[in-house]
ROGU-342181 format. One line per field, with one value per residue (C-alpha): residue number from 1; chain; x, y, z; residue in three letters. Coordinates in Angstrom, 1 decimal, m for minus. Example, Ala and Ser with C-alpha at 12.3 -4.5 7.8 and 13.67 -1.06 7.14 Angstrom:
% residues 2
i <- [1 2]
ch <- [A A]
c1 <- [12.3 13.7]
c2 <- [m4.5 m1.1]
c3 <- [7.8 7.1]
aa <- [ALA SER]
***
This chain:
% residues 213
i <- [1 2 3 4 5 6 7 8 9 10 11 12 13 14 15 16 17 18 19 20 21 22 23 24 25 26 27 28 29 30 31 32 33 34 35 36 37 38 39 40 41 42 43 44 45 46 47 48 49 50 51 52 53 54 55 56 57 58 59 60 61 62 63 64 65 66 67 68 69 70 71 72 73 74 75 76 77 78 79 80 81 82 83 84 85 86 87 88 89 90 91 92 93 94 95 96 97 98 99 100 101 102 103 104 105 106 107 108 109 110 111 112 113 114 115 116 117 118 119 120 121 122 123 124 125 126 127 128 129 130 131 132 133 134 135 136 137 138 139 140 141 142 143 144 145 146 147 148 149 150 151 152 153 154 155 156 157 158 159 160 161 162 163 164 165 166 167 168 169 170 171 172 173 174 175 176 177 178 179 180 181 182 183 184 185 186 187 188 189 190 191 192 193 194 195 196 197 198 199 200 201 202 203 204 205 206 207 208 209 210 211 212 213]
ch <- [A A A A A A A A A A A A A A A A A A A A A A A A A A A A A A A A A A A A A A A A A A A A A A A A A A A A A A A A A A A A A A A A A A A A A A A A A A A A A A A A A A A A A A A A A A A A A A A A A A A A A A A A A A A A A A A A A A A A A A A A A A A A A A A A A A A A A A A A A A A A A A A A A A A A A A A A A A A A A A A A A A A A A A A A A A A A A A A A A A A A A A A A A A A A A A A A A A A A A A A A A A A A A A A A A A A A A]
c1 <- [20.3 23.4 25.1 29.0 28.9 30.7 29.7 30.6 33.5 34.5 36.6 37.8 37.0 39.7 39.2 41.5 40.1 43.2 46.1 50.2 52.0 50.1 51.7 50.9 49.9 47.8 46.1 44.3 47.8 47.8 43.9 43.7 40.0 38.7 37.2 35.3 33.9 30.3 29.5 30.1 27.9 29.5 29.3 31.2 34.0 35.4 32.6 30.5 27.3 26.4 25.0 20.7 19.2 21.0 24.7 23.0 21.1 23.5 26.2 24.5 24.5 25.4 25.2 22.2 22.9 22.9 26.9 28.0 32.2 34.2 36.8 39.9 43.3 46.1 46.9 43.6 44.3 47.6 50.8 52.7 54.2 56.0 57.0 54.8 57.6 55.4 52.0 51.1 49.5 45.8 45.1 44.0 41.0 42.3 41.3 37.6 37.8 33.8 33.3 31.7 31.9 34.4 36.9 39.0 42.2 44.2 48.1 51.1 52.0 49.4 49.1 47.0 43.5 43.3 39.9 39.4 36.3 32.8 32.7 35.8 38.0 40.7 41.6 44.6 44.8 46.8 44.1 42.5 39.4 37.5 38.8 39.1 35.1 34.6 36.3 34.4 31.1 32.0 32.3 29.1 26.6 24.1 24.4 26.2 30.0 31.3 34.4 35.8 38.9 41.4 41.0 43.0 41.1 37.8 38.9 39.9 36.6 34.9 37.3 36.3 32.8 32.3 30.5 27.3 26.1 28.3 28.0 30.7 30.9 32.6 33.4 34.6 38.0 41.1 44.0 46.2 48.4 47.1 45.3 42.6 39.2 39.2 42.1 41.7 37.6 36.4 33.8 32.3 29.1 28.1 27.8 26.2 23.0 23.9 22.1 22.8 21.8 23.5 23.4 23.0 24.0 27.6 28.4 29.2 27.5 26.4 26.9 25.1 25.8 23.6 24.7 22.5 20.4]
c2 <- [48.3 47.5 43.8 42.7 39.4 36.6 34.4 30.9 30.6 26.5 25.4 21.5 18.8 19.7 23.5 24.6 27.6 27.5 25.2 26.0 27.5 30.3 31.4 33.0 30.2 28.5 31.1 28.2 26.4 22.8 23.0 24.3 24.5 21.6 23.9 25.6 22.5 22.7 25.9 24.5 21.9 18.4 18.9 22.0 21.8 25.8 26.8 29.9 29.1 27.5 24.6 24.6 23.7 23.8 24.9 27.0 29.2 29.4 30.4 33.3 34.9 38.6 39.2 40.5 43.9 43.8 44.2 47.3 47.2 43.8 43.7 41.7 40.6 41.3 37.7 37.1 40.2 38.8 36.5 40.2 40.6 43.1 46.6 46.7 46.3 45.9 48.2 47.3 44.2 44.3 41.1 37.6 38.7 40.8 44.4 43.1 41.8 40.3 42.3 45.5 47.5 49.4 46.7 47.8 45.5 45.5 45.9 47.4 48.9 51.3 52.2 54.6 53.4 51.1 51.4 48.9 48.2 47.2 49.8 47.3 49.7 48.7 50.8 49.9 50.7 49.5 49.3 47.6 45.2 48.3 51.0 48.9 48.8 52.1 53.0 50.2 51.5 55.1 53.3 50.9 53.6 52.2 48.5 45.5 44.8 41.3 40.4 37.7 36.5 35.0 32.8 35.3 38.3 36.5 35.0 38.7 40.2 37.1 37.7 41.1 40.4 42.4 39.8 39.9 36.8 34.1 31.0 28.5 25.4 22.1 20.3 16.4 17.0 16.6 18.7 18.8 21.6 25.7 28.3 27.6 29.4 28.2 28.4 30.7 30.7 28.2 29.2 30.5 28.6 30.6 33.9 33.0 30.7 28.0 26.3 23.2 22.2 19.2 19.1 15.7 17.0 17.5 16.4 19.8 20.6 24.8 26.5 29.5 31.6 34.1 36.8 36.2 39.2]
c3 <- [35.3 33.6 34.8 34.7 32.8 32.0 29.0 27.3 28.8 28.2 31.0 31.2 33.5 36.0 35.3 32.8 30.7 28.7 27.8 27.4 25.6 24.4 21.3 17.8 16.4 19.1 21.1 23.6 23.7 23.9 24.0 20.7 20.0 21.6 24.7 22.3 19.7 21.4 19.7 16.2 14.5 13.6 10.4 10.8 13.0 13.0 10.7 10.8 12.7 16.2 16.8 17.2 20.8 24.3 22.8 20.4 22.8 25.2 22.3 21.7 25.3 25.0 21.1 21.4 21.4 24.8 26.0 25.5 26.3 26.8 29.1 28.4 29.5 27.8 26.8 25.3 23.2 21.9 22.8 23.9 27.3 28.6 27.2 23.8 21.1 17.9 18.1 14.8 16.4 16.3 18.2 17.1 15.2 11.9 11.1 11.9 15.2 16.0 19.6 17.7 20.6 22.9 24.2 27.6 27.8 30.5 30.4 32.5 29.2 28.1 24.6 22.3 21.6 18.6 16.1 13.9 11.5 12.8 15.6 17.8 19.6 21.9 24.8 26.7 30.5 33.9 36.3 39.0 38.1 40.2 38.0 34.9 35.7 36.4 32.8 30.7 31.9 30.9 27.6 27.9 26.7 30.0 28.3 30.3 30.6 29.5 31.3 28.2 29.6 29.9 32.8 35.3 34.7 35.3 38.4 39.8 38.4 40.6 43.1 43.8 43.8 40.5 38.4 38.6 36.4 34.8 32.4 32.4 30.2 31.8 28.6 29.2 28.1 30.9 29.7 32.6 32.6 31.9 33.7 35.9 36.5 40.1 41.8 44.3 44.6 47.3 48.4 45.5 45.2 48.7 46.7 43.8 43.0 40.5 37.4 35.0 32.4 30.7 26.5 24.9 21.5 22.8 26.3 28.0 31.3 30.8 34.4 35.2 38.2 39.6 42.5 45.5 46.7]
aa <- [UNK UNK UNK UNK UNK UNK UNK UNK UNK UNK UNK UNK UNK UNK UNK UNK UNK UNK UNK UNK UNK UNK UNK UNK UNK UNK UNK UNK UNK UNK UNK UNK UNK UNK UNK UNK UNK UNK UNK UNK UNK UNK UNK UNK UNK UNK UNK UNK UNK UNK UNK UNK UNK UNK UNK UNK UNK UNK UNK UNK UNK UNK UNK UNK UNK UNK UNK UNK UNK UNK UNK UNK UNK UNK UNK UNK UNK UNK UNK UNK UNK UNK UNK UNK UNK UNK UNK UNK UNK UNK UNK UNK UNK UNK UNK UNK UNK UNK UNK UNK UNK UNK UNK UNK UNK UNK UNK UNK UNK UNK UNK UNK UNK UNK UNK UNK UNK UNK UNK UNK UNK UNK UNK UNK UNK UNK UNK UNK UNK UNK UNK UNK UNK UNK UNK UNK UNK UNK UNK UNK UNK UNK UNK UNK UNK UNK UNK UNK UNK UNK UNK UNK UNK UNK UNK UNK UNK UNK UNK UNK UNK UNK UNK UNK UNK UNK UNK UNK UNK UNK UNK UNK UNK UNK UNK UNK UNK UNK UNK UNK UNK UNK UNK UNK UNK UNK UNK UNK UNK UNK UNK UNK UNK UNK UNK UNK UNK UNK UNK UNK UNK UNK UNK UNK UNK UNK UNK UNK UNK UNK UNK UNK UNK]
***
Protein backbone atom coordinates (compact mmCIF):
# COMPACT_ATOMS: atom_id res chain seq x y z
CA UNK A 1 0.00 0.00 0.00
CA UNK A 2 0.89 3.44 -0.99
CA UNK A 3 2.70 5.64 2.15
CA UNK A 4 2.67 9.69 2.59
CA UNK A 5 6.35 10.50 2.97
CA UNK A 6 8.56 12.97 3.94
CA UNK A 7 12.22 12.83 2.82
CA UNK A 8 15.78 14.71 3.42
CA UNK A 9 14.44 17.36 4.79
CA UNK A 10 17.69 19.26 6.67
CA UNK A 11 16.59 21.12 9.55
CA UNK A 12 19.26 23.05 11.94
CA UNK A 13 20.22 22.53 15.41
CA UNK A 14 17.40 24.66 16.89
CA UNK A 15 14.96 23.48 14.10
CA UNK A 16 14.96 25.84 11.39
CA UNK A 17 14.14 24.13 7.97
CA UNK A 18 14.54 27.41 6.43
CA UNK A 19 16.16 30.77 6.93
CA UNK A 20 14.78 34.65 6.12
CA UNK A 21 14.16 36.36 3.77
CA UNK A 22 13.07 34.08 1.13
CA UNK A 23 13.61 35.85 -1.99
CA UNK A 24 14.50 35.19 -5.83
CA UNK A 25 17.75 34.99 -5.33
CA UNK A 26 18.06 32.87 -2.09
CA UNK A 27 15.32 30.44 -1.94
CA UNK A 28 16.65 28.95 1.77
CA UNK A 29 17.14 32.69 2.91
CA UNK A 30 19.85 33.40 5.15
CA UNK A 31 20.58 29.64 5.20
CA UNK A 32 21.54 29.55 1.71
CA UNK A 33 22.61 26.09 1.13
CA UNK A 34 24.33 25.21 4.09
CA UNK A 35 21.13 22.81 5.28
CA UNK A 36 21.63 21.01 2.38
CA UNK A 37 25.87 20.57 2.07
CA UNK A 38 25.59 16.84 3.40
CA UNK A 39 24.26 15.60 0.19
CA UNK A 40 27.13 16.90 -1.90
CA UNK A 41 30.70 15.59 -1.74
CA UNK A 42 33.62 17.97 -0.48
CA UNK A 43 35.09 18.12 -3.36
CA UNK A 44 31.91 19.22 -4.91
CA UNK A 45 30.13 21.72 -3.05
CA UNK A 46 26.71 22.20 -5.36
CA UNK A 47 27.88 19.65 -7.79
CA UNK A 48 25.82 16.92 -9.42
CA UNK A 49 26.17 13.78 -7.43
CA UNK A 50 25.72 12.75 -3.55
CA UNK A 51 28.00 11.86 -1.47
CA UNK A 52 28.80 7.69 -1.07
CA UNK A 53 27.94 5.93 2.42
CA UNK A 54 25.40 7.18 5.16
CA UNK A 55 24.45 10.72 3.27
CA UNK A 56 24.63 8.97 0.15
CA UNK A 57 21.97 6.37 0.90
CA UNK A 58 19.86 8.38 2.71
CA UNK A 59 20.05 11.16 -0.28
CA UNK A 60 18.50 8.99 -2.49
CA UNK A 61 15.23 8.15 -0.48
CA UNK A 62 12.24 8.33 -2.81
CA UNK A 63 13.98 8.53 -6.41
CA UNK A 64 13.54 5.32 -6.88
CA UNK A 65 10.71 5.28 -8.83
CA UNK A 66 8.86 4.86 -5.99
CA UNK A 67 6.92 8.54 -5.27
CA UNK A 68 4.46 9.03 -7.56
CA UNK A 69 3.11 12.99 -6.84
CA UNK A 70 5.00 15.54 -4.45
CA UNK A 71 3.12 17.80 -2.61
CA UNK A 72 4.32 21.28 -2.04
CA UNK A 73 3.71 24.72 -0.58
CA UNK A 74 3.45 27.43 -2.40
CA UNK A 75 6.75 29.11 -1.11
CA UNK A 76 8.80 26.22 -1.98
CA UNK A 77 7.37 26.55 -5.45
CA UNK A 78 8.42 30.24 -5.74
CA UNK A 79 8.92 33.66 -3.78
CA UNK A 80 4.91 34.64 -5.02
CA UNK A 81 2.41 35.55 -2.49
CA UNK A 82 -0.77 36.60 -2.92
CA UNK A 83 -3.03 37.06 -6.12
CA UNK A 84 -0.65 35.32 -8.84
CA UNK A 85 0.55 38.50 -10.89
CA UNK A 86 3.20 36.83 -13.27
CA UNK A 87 2.13 33.02 -14.35
CA UNK A 88 4.89 32.80 -16.53
CA UNK A 89 6.85 31.71 -13.40
CA UNK A 90 7.69 28.12 -13.50
CA UNK A 91 9.28 27.78 -10.06
CA UNK A 92 12.98 27.62 -8.95
CA UNK A 93 13.92 24.69 -11.04
CA UNK A 94 13.73 26.03 -15.02
CA UNK A 95 11.66 24.42 -17.73
CA UNK A 96 13.16 20.97 -16.28
CA UNK A 97 12.21 20.97 -12.89
CA UNK A 98 13.95 17.28 -11.22
CA UNK A 99 10.49 15.95 -9.49
CA UNK A 100 9.39 14.02 -12.86
CA UNK A 101 6.13 13.36 -11.64
CA UNK A 102 2.71 15.14 -10.89
CA UNK A 103 3.51 17.96 -8.35
CA UNK A 104 0.20 19.28 -6.20
CA UNK A 105 1.15 22.83 -4.79
CA UNK A 106 -0.87 24.38 -2.62
CA UNK A 107 -2.16 28.12 -2.95
CA UNK A 108 -5.22 30.43 -2.15
CA UNK A 109 -4.75 31.45 -5.72
CA UNK A 110 -5.37 28.54 -8.00
CA UNK A 111 -4.06 28.52 -11.35
CA UNK A 112 -4.17 26.33 -14.58
CA UNK A 113 -1.93 23.27 -14.36
CA UNK A 114 1.66 24.01 -15.51
CA UNK A 115 3.59 20.93 -17.72
CA UNK A 116 6.96 21.27 -18.07
CA UNK A 117 9.63 18.71 -19.53
CA UNK A 118 10.52 15.30 -17.90
CA UNK A 119 6.93 14.32 -17.08
CA UNK A 120 6.89 17.57 -13.90
CA UNK A 121 3.44 18.99 -13.79
CA UNK A 122 2.32 21.56 -11.42
CA UNK A 123 -1.17 21.53 -10.28
CA UNK A 124 -2.28 24.41 -8.25
CA UNK A 125 -5.10 23.96 -5.62
CA UNK A 126 -6.57 25.70 -2.18
CA UNK A 127 -7.18 22.72 -0.07
CA UNK A 128 -6.96 21.21 3.14
CA UNK A 129 -3.75 18.78 3.91
CA UNK A 130 -6.95 16.03 3.80
CA UNK A 131 -8.14 17.07 0.38
CA UNK A 132 -4.78 18.22 -0.90
CA UNK A 133 -4.24 14.21 -0.12
CA UNK A 134 -7.06 12.96 -1.51
CA UNK A 135 -6.19 14.91 -4.99
CA UNK A 136 -2.31 13.88 -5.07
CA UNK A 137 -3.24 10.34 -4.71
CA UNK A 138 -5.72 10.58 -7.63
CA UNK A 139 -2.47 11.67 -9.34
CA UNK A 140 0.02 9.07 -7.65
CA UNK A 141 -0.83 6.15 -10.15
CA UNK A 142 -0.98 3.63 -6.66
CA UNK A 143 2.85 4.92 -5.87
CA UNK A 144 3.64 7.00 -2.51
CA UNK A 145 3.06 10.79 -1.97
CA UNK A 146 6.18 12.89 -0.81
CA UNK A 147 5.06 15.85 1.16
CA UNK A 148 8.63 18.21 0.13
CA UNK A 149 8.01 21.29 1.93
CA UNK A 150 8.42 23.98 3.00
CA UNK A 151 8.65 23.62 6.68
CA UNK A 152 4.73 24.68 7.21
CA UNK A 153 3.15 22.30 5.05
CA UNK A 154 5.08 19.46 6.63
CA UNK A 155 4.19 20.43 10.00
CA UNK A 156 0.25 20.47 8.92
CA UNK A 157 0.63 17.12 7.01
CA UNK A 158 2.28 15.81 10.67
CA UNK A 159 -0.14 17.73 12.30
CA UNK A 160 -3.06 15.90 10.90
CA UNK A 161 -1.59 12.71 11.38
CA UNK A 162 -1.19 12.17 7.53
CA UNK A 163 2.48 11.31 7.35
CA UNK A 164 3.10 8.13 7.46
CA UNK A 165 7.04 7.86 7.50
CA UNK A 166 9.55 10.74 7.74
CA UNK A 167 13.45 11.40 7.53
CA UNK A 168 14.71 14.60 8.94
CA UNK A 169 18.37 15.69 9.02
CA UNK A 170 19.63 17.79 12.15
CA UNK A 171 22.69 19.39 10.63
CA UNK A 172 25.13 21.27 13.28
CA UNK A 173 24.50 24.62 12.04
CA UNK A 174 22.45 27.28 14.48
CA UNK A 175 20.79 29.80 12.32
CA UNK A 176 18.52 31.60 14.58
CA UNK A 177 15.77 33.09 12.89
CA UNK A 178 13.23 31.10 9.99
CA UNK A 179 10.62 28.57 9.96
CA UNK A 180 10.53 25.86 12.23
CA UNK A 181 9.66 22.06 11.75
CA UNK A 182 8.59 21.85 15.33
CA UNK A 183 6.76 24.40 16.51
CA UNK A 184 3.67 23.21 17.27
CA UNK A 185 4.49 19.18 17.54
CA UNK A 186 5.11 18.19 21.23
CA UNK A 187 4.41 15.35 21.60
CA UNK A 188 5.36 13.96 18.50
CA UNK A 189 7.86 11.31 19.33
CA UNK A 190 4.56 9.43 21.06
CA UNK A 191 3.10 8.75 17.53
CA UNK A 192 5.86 7.75 15.69
CA UNK A 193 8.89 5.22 16.39
CA UNK A 194 12.24 7.05 15.94
CA UNK A 195 15.76 6.01 14.44
CA UNK A 196 19.35 7.66 14.27
CA UNK A 197 21.89 7.26 12.71
CA UNK A 198 24.82 9.69 13.08
CA UNK A 199 27.24 10.19 9.68
CA UNK A 200 30.90 10.75 10.33
CA UNK A 201 31.58 11.88 6.79
CA UNK A 202 29.58 15.11 7.58
CA UNK A 203 28.32 15.60 11.05
CA UNK A 204 24.42 15.50 10.41
CA UNK A 205 22.31 13.25 12.71
CA UNK A 206 19.61 11.41 9.85
CA UNK A 207 16.11 11.01 11.84
CA UNK A 208 13.72 8.51 10.71
CA UNK A 209 10.19 8.42 11.96
CA UNK A 210 7.98 5.63 11.66
CA UNK A 211 4.00 5.75 12.45
CA UNK A 212 3.27 3.27 15.26
CA UNK A 213 0.79 0.50 14.54
Amino acid sequence: MSEVVVTQLSVSLDGYATGEPQTLEQPMGHATGRLHEWMMPPDQPGGGRTRDGVDGAFAALGWDGSVGVEIMGRRKFGPQSGPWTDEEWQGWWGPRPPFETPVVVLTHHPRPTLHLEGGTSFHFVDASPAEALEVARGLADGRDVRVGGGPSTVRDFVAAGLVDRMHVVVVPILLGRGVSLWEGLEGLEERYDVETVVSPASGVSHLTFVTKH
